[in-house]
MARLO-56105 format. One record per residue (C-alpha): residue in three letters; x, y, z. Coordinates in steps of 0.05 Angstrom, whole numbers, plus 5000, padded with zeros to 4 digits. Example, Ala and Ser with C-alpha at 12.3 -4.5 7.8 and 13.67 -1.06 7.14 Angstrom:
BEGIN
ALA524649105156
SER527349795143
# end
This chain:
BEGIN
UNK500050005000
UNK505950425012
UNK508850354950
UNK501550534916
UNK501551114955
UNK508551274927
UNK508051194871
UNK501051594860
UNK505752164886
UNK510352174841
UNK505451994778
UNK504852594728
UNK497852564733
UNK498652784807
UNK504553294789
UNK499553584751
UNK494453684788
UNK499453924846
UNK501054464789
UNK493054684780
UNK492154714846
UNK498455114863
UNK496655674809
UNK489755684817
UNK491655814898
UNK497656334888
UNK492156754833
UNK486656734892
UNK492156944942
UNK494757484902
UNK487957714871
UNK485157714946
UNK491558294963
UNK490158584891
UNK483258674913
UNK484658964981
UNK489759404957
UNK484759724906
UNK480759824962
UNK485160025013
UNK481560665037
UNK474760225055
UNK478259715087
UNK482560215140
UNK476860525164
UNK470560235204
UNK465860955171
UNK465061165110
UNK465261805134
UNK472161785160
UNK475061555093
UNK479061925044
UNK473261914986
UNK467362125033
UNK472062785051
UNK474262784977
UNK466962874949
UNK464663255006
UNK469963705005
UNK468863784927
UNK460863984932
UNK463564534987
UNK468464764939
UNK462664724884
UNK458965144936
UNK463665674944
UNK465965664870
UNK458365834848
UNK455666234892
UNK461966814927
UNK467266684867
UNK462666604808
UNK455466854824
UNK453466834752
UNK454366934683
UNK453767654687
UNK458267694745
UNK463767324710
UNK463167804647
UNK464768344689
UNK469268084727
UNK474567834673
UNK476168234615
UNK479567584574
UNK474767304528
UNK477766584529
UNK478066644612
UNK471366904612
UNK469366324562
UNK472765734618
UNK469666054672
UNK463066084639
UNK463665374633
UNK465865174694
UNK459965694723
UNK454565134679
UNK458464494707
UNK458064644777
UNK450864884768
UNK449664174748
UNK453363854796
UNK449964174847
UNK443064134818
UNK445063374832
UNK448063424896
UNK442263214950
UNK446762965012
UNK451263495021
UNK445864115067
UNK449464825070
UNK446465505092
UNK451066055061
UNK450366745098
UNK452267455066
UNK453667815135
UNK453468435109
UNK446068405076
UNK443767805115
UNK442967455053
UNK442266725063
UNK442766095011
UNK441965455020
UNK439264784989
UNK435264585050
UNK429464385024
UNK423064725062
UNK420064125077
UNK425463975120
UNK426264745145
UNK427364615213
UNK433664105210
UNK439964255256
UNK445664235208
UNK450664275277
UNK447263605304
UNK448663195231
UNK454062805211
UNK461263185189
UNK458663845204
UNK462564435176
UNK462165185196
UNK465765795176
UNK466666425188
UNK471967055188
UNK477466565186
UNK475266155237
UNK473765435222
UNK469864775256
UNK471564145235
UNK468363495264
UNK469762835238
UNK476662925219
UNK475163435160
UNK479563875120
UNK480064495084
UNK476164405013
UNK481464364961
UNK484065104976
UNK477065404960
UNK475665605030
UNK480066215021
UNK474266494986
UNK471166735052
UNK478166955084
UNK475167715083
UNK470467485128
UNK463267655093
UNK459167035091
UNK458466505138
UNK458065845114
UNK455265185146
UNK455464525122
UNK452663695134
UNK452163165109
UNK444662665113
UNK444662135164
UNK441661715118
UNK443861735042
UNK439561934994
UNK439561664919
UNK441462074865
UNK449262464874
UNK456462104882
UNK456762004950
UNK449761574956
UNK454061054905
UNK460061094936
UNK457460965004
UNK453460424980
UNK460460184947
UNK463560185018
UNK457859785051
UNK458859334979
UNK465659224990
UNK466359105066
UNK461658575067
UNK466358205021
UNK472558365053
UNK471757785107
UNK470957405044
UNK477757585009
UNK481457545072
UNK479756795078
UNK481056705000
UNK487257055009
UNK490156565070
UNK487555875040
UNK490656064972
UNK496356235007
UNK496655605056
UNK494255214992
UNK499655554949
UNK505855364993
UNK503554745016
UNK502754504940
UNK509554954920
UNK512454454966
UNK510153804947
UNK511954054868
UNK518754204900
UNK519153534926
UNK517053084869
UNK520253564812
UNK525353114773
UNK523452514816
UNK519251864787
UNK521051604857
UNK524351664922
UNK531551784908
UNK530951594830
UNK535051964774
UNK532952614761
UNK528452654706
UNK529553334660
UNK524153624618
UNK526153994549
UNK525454644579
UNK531454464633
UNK536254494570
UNK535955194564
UNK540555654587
UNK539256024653
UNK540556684627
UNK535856524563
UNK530756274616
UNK532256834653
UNK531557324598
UNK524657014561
UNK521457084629
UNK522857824642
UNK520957914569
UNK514357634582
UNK513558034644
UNK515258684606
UNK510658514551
UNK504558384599
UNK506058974637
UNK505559404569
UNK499159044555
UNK496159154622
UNK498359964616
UNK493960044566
UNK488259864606
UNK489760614642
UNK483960944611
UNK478860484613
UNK473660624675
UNK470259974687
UNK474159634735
UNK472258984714
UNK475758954660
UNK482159254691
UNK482558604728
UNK480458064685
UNK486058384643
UNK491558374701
UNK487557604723
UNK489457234658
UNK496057674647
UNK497857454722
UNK496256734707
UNK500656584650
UNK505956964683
UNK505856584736
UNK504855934703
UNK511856154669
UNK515356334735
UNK512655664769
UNK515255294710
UNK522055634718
UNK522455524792
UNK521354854779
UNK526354764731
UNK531455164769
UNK529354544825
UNK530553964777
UNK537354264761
UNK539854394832
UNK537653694852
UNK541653474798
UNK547553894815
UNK548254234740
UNK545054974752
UNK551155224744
UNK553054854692
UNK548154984653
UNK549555744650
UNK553256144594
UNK557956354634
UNK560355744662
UNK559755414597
UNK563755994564
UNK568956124627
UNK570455294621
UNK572355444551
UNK577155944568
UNK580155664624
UNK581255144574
UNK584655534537
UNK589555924586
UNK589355414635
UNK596755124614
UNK599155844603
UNK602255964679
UNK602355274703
UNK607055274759
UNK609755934728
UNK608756634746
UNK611256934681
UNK612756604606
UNK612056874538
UNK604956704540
UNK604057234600
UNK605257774554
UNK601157604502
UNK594357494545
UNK596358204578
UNK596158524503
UNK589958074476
UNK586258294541
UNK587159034520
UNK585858934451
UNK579158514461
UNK577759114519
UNK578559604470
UNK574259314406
UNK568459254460
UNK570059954483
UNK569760174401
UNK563159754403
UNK559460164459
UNK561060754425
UNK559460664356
UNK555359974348
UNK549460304357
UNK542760114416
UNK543159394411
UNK550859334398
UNK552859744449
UNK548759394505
UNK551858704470
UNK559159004475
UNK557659294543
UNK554558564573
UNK561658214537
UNK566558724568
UNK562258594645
UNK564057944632
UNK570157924601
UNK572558344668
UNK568758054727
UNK572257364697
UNK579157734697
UNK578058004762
UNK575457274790
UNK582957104763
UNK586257694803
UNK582257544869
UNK584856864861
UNK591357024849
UNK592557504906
UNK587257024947
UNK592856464945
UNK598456964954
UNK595257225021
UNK594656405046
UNK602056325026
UNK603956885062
UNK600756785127
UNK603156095116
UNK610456375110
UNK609156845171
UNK607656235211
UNK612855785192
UNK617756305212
UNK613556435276
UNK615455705292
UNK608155425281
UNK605554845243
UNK601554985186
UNK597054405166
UNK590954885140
UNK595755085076
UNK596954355048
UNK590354285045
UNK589154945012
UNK587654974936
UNK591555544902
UNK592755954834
UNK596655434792
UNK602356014781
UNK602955924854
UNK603055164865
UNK611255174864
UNK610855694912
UNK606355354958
UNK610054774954
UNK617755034969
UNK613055415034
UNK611154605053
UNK618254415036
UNK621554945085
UNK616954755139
UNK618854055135
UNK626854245136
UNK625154795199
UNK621354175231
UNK627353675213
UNK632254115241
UNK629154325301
UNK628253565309
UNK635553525304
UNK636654065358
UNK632953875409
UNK635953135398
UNK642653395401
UNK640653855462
UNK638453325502
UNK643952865495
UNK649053455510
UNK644553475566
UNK644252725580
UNK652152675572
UNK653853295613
UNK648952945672
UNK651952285666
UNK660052595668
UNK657853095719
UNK655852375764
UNK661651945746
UNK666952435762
UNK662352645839
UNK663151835863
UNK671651935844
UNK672252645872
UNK668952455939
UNK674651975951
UNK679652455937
UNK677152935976
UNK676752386036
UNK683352236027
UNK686152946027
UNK683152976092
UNK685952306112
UNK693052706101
UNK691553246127
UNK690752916196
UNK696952586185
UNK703453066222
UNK706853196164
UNK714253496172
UNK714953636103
UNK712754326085
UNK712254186006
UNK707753616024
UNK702854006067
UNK703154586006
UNK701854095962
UNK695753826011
UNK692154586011
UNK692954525939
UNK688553895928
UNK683854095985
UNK683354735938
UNK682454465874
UNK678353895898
UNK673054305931
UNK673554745866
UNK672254155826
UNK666753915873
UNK662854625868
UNK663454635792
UNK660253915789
UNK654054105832
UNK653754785796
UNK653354375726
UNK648153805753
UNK644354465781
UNK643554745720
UNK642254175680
UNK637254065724
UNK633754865733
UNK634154915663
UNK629954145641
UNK625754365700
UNK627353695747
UNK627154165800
UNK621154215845
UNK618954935864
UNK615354995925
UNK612255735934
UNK611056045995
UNK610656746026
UNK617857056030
UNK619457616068
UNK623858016023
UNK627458466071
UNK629357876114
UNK632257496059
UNK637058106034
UNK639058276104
UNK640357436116
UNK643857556047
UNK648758146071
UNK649057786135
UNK652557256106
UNK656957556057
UNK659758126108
UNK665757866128
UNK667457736036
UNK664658536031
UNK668758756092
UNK675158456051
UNK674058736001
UNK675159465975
UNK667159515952
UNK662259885978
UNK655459625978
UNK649159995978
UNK642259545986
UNK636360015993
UNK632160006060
UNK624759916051
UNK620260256093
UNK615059676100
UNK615358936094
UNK615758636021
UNK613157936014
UNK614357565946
UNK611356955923
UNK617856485916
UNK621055875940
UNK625956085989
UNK631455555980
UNK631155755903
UNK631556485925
UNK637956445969
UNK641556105912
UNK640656705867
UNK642257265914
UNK648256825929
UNK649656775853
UNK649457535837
UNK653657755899
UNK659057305888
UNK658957515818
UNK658958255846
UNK665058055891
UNK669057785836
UNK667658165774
UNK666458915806
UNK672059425793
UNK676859535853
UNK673860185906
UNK667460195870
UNK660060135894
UNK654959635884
UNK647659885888
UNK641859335908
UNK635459775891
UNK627759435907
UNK621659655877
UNK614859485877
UNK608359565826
UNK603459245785
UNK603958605823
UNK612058435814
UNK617058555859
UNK623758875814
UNK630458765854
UNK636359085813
UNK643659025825
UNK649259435794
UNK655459495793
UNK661559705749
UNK665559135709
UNK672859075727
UNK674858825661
UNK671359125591
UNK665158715576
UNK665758635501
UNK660558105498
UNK653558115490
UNK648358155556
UNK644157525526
UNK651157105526
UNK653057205601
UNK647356855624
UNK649556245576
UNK654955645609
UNK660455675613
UNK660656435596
UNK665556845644
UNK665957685640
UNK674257595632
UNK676457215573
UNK682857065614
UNK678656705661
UNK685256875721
UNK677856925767
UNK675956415813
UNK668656265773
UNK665455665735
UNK661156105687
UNK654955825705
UNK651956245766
UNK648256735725
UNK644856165676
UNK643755785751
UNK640656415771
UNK636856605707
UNK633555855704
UNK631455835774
UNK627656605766
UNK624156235718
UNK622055665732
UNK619156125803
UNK615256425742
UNK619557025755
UNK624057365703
UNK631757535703
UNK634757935649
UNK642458225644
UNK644258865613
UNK650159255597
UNK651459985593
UNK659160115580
UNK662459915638
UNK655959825678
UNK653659115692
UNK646059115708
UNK641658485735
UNK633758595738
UNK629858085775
UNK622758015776
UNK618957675824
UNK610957685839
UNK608357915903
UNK604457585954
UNK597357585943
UNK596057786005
UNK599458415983
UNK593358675948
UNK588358535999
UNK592458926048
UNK591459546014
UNK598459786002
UNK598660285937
UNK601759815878
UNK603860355848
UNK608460585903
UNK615560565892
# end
């Protein structure tokens, strides 16, 4: 039953029907707004009094009014009056059509009032003598520039002017009930006419439109199809080019609107819209048609295809597709630049002289002829940009996977690929560095362990002889010596396992709440008696209050230890070494100076390498490896420790973050 039921959908007999249905339903929805819009004054308002045609024909009977009897008067009146024979000839005639009109006129009641003779006209008939013209409907009164309007009313097509010098007084209303016999009887009875069917539209207008999508849909569904999934099925009209599809249909629609134009002067209104009815169907069994086949041919994936311009670009591209393969510039390059400018300018020649119809041709080629040189140009510089930001990241130091993947302009494949080919030789060689770093590493570790387990003896055993009363004094010289040099060794070993280790990070850092003026007074403390020796004069700055740092304090020690020992030994003789502390932004700056003894012709980056000393003669007592020490373990505190020279002047800046209890103490960061 299922496959009955299937197949029924996708019969032609069904598509069909689907295809009356939905046109017949879009013409009702559309006729229904049509109709509506027509009539868009009677459906806004609830009165006919309060539309835009009641105060049209009102106001033109007042006008009528005024015209005939203060501006006109009569045909003696207007021969007097005017002294043009062809002015006095229009005016007679408009004096006869307004008399007319107003001998029609029998719902519009007015009492015009000369004040100055007491005059009074009106069309009241005497029958009805004793009517209130204030108590009707859109009364109207007038006088000495001073005007009444109920109901929304306005001024009567600039007539009302006439009474500006204030001699008559005019009053004005309109029946309760309509009478038979002037305009505004049939157009009232119009308005009643058409808002009983408006209820009636509305409803056609939302089940043609419900009706209309719904079967839109179902067409969109089953166009192409004979069955779920099946091969699409093209009709003979699907073979046409989209811009010749395009093009017949806003022929047809240009046609039918010239048609329906000259429809302008014809009154009856029923013909007006059976015209634009049957000109509106066969337009839009054209469009539906089109959107249908538009469907068929996405769903089979050839819209574009099926275009001129693809059709006429895959031609071309054809053509100069080999031209810059892999090449940015051959002979060929030069000869597409100069048949580009000539075709350019025999289209140029064309919109200038080849007349309506050639021109527009010429002009549609050159649009074309451009917006595909320009696609070429985007692409072009498109693919440049990738490579480029490709480029900028490989020598960044990042990975680019995004521009492998990437297609580019075929003058730029070489391009892209060398890009690819540097990456993978950066990648190779960093490979190669790190490999080699580590072993250095590993090798440097594994000497640095052999030659502690050796040196420990030999230190024992220097002891051993020391304890021994020696009476020859070469032999206890030469005992100091080795007690010397052995403890020398001994330092530099630990030094080189410490910094091997500081700078893998094998070290464990364990944070805690320092006390900074404790540890540089602990600091001077214990290199006093080394200071006091010597000829240098240190300086450390006094805070005022307590400075706690964020730090592990083992880790800390080591580098204040590190920088004044390399103070000690590297500062020039009866000199001064300054220890400055500052304070903001949430890091603690500690800054030691001092001037070199020795020139420092090396750069400030290289003294914090190994094995790096400040004299090339290396006559110091030094290993060349507390600065990198110190610099690793600042680090790995998440701290920072930068060198810098200034002639003679030999500058360390340490950075360390404060407590965090710092903050919540209240002390100004920005304090210095």
């Amino acid at each position: 039953m299922d496959t009955k039921s299937k197949n029924i959908k996708y019969s032609n007999t069904s598509k069909f029907i689907g295809f009356i249905i939905c046109v017949i339903t879009i013409v009702s929805f559309i006729g229904s707004i049509v109709y509506m819009g027509y009539n868009e004054d009677f459906v806004r308002h609830r009165k006919f009094e309060d539309t835009y045609t009641f105060r049209s024909e009102y106001g033109k009977v007042i006008g009528n009014v005024l015209d005939y009897y203060v501006d006109l008067v009569s045909e003696t009146s207007i021969q007097e009056k005017y002294k043009d024979e062809a002015v006095i000839a229009s005016k007679i005639r408009d004096y006869q059509r307004i008399k007319k009109m107003l001998e029609q006129n029998v719902n519009v009641l007015f009492q015009l009032k000369n004040l100055e003779t007491g005059e009074v006209i009106s069309n009241i008939p005497k029958d009805e003598s004793n009517i209130d013209l204030e108590s009707m409907d859109a009364f109207t009164y007038y006088v000495n520039e001073d005007i009444n309007e109920l109901n929304g009313m306005f001024s009567y097509n600039g007539r009302i002017e006439l009474l500006s010098e204030g001699k008559y007084e005019l009053k004005a209303a309109v029946r309760s009930v309509y009478q038979e016999g002037d305009e505004l009887f049939y157009k009232n009875a119009t308005f009643r006419i058409i808002k009983s069917e408006m209820q009636y539209a509305f409803v056609i207008g939302v089940i043609g439109f419900v009706m209309g999508m719904l079967s839109l849909i179902y067409l969109g569904m089953v166009a192409g199809r004979t069955a779920p999934n099946s091969p699409i099925k093209y009709l003979f009209m699907d073979d046409w080019l989209l811009e010749i599809h395009v093009c017949l249909m806003l022929l047809l629609i240009g046609a039918s609107g010239g048609i329906i134009s000259t429809y302008d002067g014809i009154d009856e209104t029923y013909y007006l819209f059976t015209a634009i009815a049957t000109i509106g169907t066969l337009n839009l069994i054209f469009v539906l048609s089109f959107v249908l086949s538009m469907i068929r041919q996405i769903k089979g994936k050839r819209l574009f295809q099926n275009t001129l311009l693809y059709k006429g670009s895959s031609k071309v591209k054809h053509f100069t597709g080999g031209l810059f393969k892999n090449k940015l510039f051959n002979p060929w390059f030069f000869a597409v630049i100069l048949g580009y400018w000539l075709i350019t300018l025999i289209l140029f020649v064309g919109m200038t002289d080849g007349g309506d119809f050639g021109g527009f041709l010429s002009f549609v080629l050159l649009v074309i002829l451009n917006v595909f040189v320009l696609r070429k140009i985007y692409n072009f510089l498109k693919s440049l940009k990738h490579i480029i930001d490709g480029s900028a990241e490989v020598a960044n130091g990042h990975h680019i996977n995004s521009l492998e993947q990437m297609r580019v302009s075929d003058s730029l494949k070489e391009l892209k690929q060398n890009v690819l080919n540097i990456q993978v030789g950066i990648n190779q060689a960093v490979e190669q560095a790190l490999k080699g770093e580590q072993m250095k590493t590993a090798l440097i570790t594994n000497v640095s362990h052999d030659l502690k387990t050796p040196l420990t003896s030999i230190i024992t055993y220097v002891d051993l002889l020391k304890n021994e009363n020696l009476e020859n004094p070469k032999a206890v010289e030469y005992i100091e010596v080795l007690n010397d040099k052995s403890y020398r060794l001994k330092h530099l070993i630990e030094d080189i396992i410490e910094v091997n280790k500081a700078s893998t990070g094998n070290m464990s850092v364990k944070n805690e709440k320092i006390n900074l003026n404790e540890l540089l007074q602990q600091a001077k403390g214990e290199f006093e008696v080394k200071i006091q020796e010597s000829t240098l004069d240190f300086r450390i700055q006094e805070v005022e209050q307590s400075v706690y740092i964020e730090a592990d304090s083992n880790m800390m020690w080591r580098i204040f230890e590190n920088i004044f020992e390399n103070a000690l030994k590297y500062s020039a003789d009866n000199s001064r070494v300054y220890l400055n502390v500052e304070y903001n932004h949430g890091m603690c700056e500690m800054t030691l100076k001092n001037m070199s003894k020795e020139p420092l012709d090396i750069l400030p980056t290289q003294l914090t390498e190994r094995f790096v000393r400040g004299d090339d003669s290396r006559t110091t007592d030094g290993s060349g490896l507390g600065l990198s020490i110190a610099q690793s373990l600042a680090v790995l505190q998440s701290g920072e420790f930068e060198v810098s020279i200034d002639g003679d002047l030999f500058k360390v800046n340490i950075k360390m973050p404060l407590w965090n209890e710092l903050k919540n103490a209240g002390i100004n960061m920005d304090k210095k």
